[in-house]
C-alpha positions as CSV (number, residue, x, y, z in Angstrom):
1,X,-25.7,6.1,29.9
2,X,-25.6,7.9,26.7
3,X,-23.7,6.0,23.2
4,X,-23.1,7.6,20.2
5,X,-24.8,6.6,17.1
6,X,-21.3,5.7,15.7
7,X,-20.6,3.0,19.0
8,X,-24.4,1.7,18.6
9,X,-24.0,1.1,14.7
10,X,-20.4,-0.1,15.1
11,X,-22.0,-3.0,18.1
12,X,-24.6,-3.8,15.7
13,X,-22.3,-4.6,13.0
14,X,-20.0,-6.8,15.1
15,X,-22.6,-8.7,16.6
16,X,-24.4,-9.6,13.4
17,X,-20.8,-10.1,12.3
18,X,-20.5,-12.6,15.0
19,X,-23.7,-14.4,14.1
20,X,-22.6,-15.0,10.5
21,X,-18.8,-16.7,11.3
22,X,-20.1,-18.4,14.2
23,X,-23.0,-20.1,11.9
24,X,-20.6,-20.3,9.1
25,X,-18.0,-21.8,10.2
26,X,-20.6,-25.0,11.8
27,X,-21.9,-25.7,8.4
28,X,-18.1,-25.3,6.9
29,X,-17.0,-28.0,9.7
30,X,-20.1,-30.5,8.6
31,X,-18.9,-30.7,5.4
32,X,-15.6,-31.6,6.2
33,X,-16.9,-34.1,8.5
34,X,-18.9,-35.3,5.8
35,X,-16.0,-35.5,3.4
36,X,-13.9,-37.2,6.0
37,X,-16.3,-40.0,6.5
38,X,-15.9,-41.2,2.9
39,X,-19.1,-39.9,1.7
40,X,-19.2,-39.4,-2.1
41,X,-21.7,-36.6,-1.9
42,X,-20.3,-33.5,-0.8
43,X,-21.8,-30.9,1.4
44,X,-22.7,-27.9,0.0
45,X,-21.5,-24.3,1.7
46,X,-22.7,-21.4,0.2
47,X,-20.6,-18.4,0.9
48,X,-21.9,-14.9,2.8
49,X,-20.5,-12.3,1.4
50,X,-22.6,-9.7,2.1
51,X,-26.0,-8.9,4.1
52,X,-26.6,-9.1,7.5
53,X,-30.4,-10.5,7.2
54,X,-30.5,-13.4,10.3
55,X,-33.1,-15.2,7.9
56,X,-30.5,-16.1,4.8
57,X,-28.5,-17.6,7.9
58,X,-30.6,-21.0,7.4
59,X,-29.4,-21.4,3.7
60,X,-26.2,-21.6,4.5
61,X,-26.3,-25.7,4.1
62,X,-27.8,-25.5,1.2
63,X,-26.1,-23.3,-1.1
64,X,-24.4,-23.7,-4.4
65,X,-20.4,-23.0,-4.0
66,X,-17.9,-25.6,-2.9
67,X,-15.1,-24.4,-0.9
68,X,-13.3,-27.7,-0.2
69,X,-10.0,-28.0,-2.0
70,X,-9.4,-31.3,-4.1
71,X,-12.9,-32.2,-3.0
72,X,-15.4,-34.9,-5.2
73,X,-17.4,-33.6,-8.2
74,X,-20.0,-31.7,-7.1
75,X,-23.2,-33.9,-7.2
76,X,-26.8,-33.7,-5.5
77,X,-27.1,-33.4,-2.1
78,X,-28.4,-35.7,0.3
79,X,-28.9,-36.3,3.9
80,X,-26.7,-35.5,6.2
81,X,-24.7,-39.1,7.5
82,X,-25.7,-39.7,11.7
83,X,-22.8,-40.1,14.0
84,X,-20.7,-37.1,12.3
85,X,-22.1,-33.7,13.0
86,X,-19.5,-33.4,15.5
87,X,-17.0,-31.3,15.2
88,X,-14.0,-32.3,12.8
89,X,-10.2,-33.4,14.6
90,X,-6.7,-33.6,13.4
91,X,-5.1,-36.7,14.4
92,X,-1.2,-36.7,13.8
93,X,0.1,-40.6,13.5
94,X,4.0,-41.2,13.9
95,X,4.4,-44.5,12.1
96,X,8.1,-45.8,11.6
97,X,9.4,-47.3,8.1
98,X,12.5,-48.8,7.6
99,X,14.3,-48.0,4.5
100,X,17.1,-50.4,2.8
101,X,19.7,-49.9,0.9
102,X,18.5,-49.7,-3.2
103,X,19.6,-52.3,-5.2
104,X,19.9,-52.3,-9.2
105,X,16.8,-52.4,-11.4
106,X,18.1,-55.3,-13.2
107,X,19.7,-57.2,-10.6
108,X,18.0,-58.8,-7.6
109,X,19.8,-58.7,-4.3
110,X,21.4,-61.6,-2.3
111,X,18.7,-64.5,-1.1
112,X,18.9,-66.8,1.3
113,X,17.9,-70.3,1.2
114,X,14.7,-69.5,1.8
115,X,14.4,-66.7,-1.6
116,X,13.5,-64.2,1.4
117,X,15.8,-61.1,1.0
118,X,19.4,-61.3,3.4
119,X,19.8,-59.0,6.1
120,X,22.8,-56.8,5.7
121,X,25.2,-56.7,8.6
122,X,28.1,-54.5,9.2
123,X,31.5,-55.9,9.9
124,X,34.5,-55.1,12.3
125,X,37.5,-53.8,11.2
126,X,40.3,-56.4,11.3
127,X,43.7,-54.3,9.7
128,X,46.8,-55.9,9.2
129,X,49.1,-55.6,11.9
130,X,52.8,-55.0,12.5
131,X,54.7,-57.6,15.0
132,X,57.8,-56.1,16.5
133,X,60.3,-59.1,17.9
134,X,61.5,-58.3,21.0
135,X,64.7,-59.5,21.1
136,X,66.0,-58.9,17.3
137,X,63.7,-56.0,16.3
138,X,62.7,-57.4,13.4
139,X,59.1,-56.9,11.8
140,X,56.6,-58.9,10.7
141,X,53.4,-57.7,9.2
142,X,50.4,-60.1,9.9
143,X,48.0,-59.7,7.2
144,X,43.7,-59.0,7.6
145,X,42.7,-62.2,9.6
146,X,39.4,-62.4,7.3
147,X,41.9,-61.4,4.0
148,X,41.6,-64.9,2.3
149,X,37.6,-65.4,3.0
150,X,36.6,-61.5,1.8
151,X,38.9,-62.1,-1.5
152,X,37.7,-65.3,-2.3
153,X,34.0,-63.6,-2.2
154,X,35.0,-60.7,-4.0
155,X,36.2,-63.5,-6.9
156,X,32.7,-65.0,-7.1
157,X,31.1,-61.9,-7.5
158,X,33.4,-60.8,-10.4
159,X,32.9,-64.1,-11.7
160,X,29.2,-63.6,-12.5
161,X,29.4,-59.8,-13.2
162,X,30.3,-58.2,-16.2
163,X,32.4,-54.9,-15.3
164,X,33.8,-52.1,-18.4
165,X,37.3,-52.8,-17.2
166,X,36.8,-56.5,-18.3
167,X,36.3,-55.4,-22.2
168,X,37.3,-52.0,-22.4
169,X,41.0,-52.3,-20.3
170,X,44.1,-50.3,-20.9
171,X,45.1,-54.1,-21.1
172,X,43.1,-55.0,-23.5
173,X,43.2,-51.9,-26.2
174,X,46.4,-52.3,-28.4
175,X,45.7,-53.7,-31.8
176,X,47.1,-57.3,-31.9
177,X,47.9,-57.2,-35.2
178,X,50.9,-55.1,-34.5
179,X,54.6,-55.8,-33.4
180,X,55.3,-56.2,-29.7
181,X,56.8,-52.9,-30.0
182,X,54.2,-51.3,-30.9
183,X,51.6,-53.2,-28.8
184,X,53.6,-52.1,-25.9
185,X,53.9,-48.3,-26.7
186,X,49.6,-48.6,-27.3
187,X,48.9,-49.9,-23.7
188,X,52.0,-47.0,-22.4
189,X,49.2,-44.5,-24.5
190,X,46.1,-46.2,-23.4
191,X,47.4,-46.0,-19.9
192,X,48.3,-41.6,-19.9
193,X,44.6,-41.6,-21.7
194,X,42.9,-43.2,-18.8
195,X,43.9,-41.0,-15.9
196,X,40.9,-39.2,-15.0
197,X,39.0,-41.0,-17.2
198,X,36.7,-43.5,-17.6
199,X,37.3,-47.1,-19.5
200,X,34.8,-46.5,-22.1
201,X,35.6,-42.8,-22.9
202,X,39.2,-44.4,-23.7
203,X,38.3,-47.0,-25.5
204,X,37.1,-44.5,-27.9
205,X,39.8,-42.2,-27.9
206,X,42.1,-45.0,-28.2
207,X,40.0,-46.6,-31.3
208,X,40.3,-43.4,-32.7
209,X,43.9,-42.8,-32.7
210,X,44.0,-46.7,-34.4
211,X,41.9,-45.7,-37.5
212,X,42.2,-42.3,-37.7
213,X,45.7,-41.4,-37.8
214,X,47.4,-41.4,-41.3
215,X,48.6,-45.7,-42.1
216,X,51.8,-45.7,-42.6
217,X,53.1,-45.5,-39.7
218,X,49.3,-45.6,-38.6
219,X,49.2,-46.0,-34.3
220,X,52.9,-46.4,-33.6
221,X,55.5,-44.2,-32.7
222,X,56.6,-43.0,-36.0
223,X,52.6,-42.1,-36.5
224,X,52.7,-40.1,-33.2
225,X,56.0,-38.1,-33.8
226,X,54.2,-37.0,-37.3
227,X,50.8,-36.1,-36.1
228,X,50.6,-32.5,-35.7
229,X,49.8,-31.7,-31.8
230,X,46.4,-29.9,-33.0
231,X,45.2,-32.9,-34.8
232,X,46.5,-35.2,-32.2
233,X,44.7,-33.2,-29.4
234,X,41.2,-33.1,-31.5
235,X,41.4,-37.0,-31.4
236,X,41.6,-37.2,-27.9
237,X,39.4,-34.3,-26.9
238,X,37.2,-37.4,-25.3
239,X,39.0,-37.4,-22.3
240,X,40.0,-35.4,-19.5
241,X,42.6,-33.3,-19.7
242,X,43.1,-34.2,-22.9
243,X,45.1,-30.2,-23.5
244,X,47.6,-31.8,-21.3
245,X,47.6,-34.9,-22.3
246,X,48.6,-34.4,-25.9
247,X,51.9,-32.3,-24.7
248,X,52.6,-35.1,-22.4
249,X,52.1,-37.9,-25.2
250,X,54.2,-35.7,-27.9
251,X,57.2,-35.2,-25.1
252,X,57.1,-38.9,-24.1
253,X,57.6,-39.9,-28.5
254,X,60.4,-37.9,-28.2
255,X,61.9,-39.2,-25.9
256,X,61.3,-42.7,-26.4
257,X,62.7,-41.8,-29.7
258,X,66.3,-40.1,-28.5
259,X,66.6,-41.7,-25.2
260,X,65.2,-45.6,-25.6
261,X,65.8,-46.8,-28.2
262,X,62.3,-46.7,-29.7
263,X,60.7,-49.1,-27.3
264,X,59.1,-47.9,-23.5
265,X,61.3,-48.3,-20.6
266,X,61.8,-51.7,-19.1
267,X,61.9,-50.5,-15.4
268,X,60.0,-48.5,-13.2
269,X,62.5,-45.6,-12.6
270,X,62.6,-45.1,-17.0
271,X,58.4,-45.5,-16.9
272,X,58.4,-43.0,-14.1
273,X,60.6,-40.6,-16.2
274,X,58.4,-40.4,-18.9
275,X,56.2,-37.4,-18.5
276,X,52.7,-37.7,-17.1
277,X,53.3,-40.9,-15.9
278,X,53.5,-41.7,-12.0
279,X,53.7,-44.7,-10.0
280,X,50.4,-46.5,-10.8
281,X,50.7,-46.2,-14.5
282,X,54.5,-47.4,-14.3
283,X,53.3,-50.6,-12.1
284,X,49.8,-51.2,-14.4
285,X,52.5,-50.6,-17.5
286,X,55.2,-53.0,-16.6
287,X,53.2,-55.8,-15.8
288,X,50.5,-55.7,-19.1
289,X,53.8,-54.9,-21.6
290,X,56.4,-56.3,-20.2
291,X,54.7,-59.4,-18.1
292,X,56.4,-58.3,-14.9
293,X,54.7,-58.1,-11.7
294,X,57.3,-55.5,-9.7
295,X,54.5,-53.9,-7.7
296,X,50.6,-53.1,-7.1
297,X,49.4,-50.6,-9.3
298,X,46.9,-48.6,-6.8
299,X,44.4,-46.5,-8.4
300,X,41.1,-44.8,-6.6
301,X,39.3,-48.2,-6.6
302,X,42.1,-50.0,-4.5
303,X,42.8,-47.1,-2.1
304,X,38.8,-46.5,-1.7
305,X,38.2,-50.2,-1.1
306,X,41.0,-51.7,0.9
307,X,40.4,-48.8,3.1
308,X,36.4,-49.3,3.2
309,X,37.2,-53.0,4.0
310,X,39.7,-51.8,7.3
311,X,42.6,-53.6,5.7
312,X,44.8,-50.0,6.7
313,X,44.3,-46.6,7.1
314,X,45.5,-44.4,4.2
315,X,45.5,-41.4,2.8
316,X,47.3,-41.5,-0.6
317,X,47.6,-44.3,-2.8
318,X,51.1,-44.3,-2.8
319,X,50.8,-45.7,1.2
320,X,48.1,-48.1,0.2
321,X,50.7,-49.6,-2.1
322,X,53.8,-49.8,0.3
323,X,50.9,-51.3,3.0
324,X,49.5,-54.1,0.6
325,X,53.1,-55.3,-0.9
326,X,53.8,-55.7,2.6
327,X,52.0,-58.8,2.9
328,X,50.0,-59.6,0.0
329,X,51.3,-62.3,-2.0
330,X,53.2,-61.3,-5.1
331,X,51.0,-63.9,-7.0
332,X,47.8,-61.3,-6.7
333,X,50.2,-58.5,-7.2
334,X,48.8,-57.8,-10.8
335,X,45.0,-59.4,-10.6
336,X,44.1,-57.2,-7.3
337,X,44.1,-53.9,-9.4
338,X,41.7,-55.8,-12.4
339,X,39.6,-57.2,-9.5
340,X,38.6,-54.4,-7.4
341,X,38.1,-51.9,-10.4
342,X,35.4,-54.2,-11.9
343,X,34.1,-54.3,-8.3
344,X,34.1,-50.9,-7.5
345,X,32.8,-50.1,-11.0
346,X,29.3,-52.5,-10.6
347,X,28.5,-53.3,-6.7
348,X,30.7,-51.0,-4.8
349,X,30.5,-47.7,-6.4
350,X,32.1,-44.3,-5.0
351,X,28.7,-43.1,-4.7
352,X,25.5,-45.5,-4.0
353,X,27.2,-48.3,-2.9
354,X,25.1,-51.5,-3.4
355,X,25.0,-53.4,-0.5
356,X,21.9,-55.5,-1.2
357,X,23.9,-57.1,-3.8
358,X,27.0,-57.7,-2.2
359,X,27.9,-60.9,-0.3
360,X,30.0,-59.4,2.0
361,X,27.5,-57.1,3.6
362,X,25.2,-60.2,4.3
363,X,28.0,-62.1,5.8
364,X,28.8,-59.6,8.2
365,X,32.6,-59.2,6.4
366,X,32.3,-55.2,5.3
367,X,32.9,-52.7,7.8
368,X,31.7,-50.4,5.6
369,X,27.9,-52.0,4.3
370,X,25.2,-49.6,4.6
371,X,22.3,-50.8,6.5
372,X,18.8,-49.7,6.1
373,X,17.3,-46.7,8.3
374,X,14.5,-46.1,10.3
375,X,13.0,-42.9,9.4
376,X,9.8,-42.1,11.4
377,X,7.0,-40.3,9.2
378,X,4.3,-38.0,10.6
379,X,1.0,-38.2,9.0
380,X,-1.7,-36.3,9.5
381,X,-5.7,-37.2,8.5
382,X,-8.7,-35.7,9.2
383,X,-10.9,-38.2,12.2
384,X,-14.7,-37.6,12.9
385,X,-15.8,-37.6,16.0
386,X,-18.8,-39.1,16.4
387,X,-21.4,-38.1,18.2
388,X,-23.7,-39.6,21.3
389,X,-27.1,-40.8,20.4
């Protein structure tokens, strides 16, 4: 049968072809073997770019290019190691590592007895329910059954942690060298600077306002009625909102001015009046200037945490309130708002929570502890196979 000289040449080509990959890629597969084995001299693979001379096949192991990537420093090569001139094989392992929950850098987490690290465990939910009497309808809220034990905890913790609300308070920011008067209208301002805002961001605004605003009057309300809104609203310009903050602070002068005699409001409905003030601020406000305790002021911290802890299901802090007053004792009416922002500002944060460090998790008392997770990882290596002597 008759070819063409075109089919013969293009035969030849692909079998020498052939020849070349086939040879090639056995003295590329005996390096890696070689690599893989942990032996600190390389193999060598020279690269065949062109010529299709059968001789130059039997350089191929001892050429001068290294194709490996990331592989040793090229060094003098040396016999070949016995056992791996087999070909190389990829060997996936599934291994399984358990990941726990990330504690500060400069805190350790909760020990037991023996310093080994406690296990956390996940509590059940235990609300506070509502007892309906059969015969005279009346109703009786049972509070948490674990309440007394999860609060006392909570104490301890705050006890030997150090939280911004402890030093840096609306409470704790009017000057004390001013009249009661006046120290009561600061704490009113302290508290319309801290919505939406963190401690320390109006600890500054508020020092600000104390030594920058023009003495006499100086941080009172004579000194706020005088300030111009512009240079009120560039003191502030710390905190959030602070555009509608200064219209709300320059309305609320005014009309502690015309309307109360120059002092803040003595009740919750006159505190509620006021403008930018709602029912947290009015609550927080009564009981740090006036020293009455007339309800729980709820911020984000409460509603987040009481709800994390199963006490109720909320979903506005306004029902967190009505559903703690209903059986918490009016004794912790004003601390539970100081205690659980300092503890959701330094263990059980909005985002991160730290578990490892909190006793409840360990002690099985938080519904809401994040336990560790088993993540399985695939890795994959390079194995010799050996081969039969």
């Amino acid at each position: 049968m008759k070819t063409s000289r075109f089919a013969r040449e293009t035969a030849s080509i692909g079998k020498n072809s052939e020849i070349v990959t086939r040879q090639n890629t056995r003295s590329f597969a005996a390096s890696i073997n070689t690599f893989a084995a942990g032996d600190s001299r390389a193999s060598i693979v020279k690269r065949e770019d062109d010529g299709d001379d059968s001789s130059s096949l039997s350089s191929l192991g001892s050429a001068a290019t290294l194709e490996i990537e990331d592989a040793p420093p090229l060094l003098t090569p040396s016999k070949r190691k016995r056992g791996t001139s087999g070909p190389a094989t990829t060997v996936t392992e599934a291994s399984t590592i358990k990941l726990e929950t990330r504690n500060s850098p400069r805190r350790a987490g909760i020990k037991t007895e023996d310093g080994s690290p406690a296990k956390i465990k996940r509590g059940r939910k235990q609300p506070a329910k509502k007892i309906i009497d059969n015969d005279s309808g009346e109703v009786t809220i049972h509070p948490p059954a674990n309440w007394q034990e999860l609060y006392g905890l909570v104490q301890e913790m705050r006890k030997k942690i150090l939280a911004p609300v402890d030093t840096m308070g609306c409470e704790s920011l009017a000057e004390d060298t001013r009249s009661p008067r006046d120290q009561r209208f600061q704490t009113l301002i302290a508290l319309m600077l801290s919505s939406q805002t963190k401690d320390t961001t109006t600890a500054i605004a508020m020092k600000r306002l104390q030594s920058e605003l023009p003495s006499p009057p100086g941080f009172t309300l004579e000194g706020i009625l005088a300030v111009p809104p512009d240079t009120l609203n560039d003191l502030i310009y710390a905190v959030g909102f602070h555009n509608n903050k200064t219209r709300y602070i320059k309305a609320t002068a005014l009309l502690l001015q015309s309307q109360f005699n120059g002092d803040i409001p003595d009740t919750i409905e006159g505190l509620i009046s006021l403008p930018g003030v709602g029912p947290k601020m009015a609550y927080l406000c009564m009981s740090a200037a006036w020293g009455r305790d007339e309800g729980i002021g709820v911020d984000v911290h409460v509603h987040r945490i009481t709800n994390l802890w199963g006490w109720h299901k909320t979903n506005q802090p306004e029902e967190t309130r009505r559903c703690l007053e209903a059986w918490l004792p009016r004794e912790k009416w004003h601390e539970i708002n100081h205690l659980l922002v300092g503890f959701g500002q330094t263990v059980c944060l909005p985002v991160g929570r730290r578990c490892g460090e909190c006793a409840l998790s360990t002690k099985g008392l938080c519904p809401g502890a994040v336990r560790g997770k088993e993540v399985v990882l695939q890795r994959t290596r390079v194995k010799a196979m050996k081969g039969e002597d």
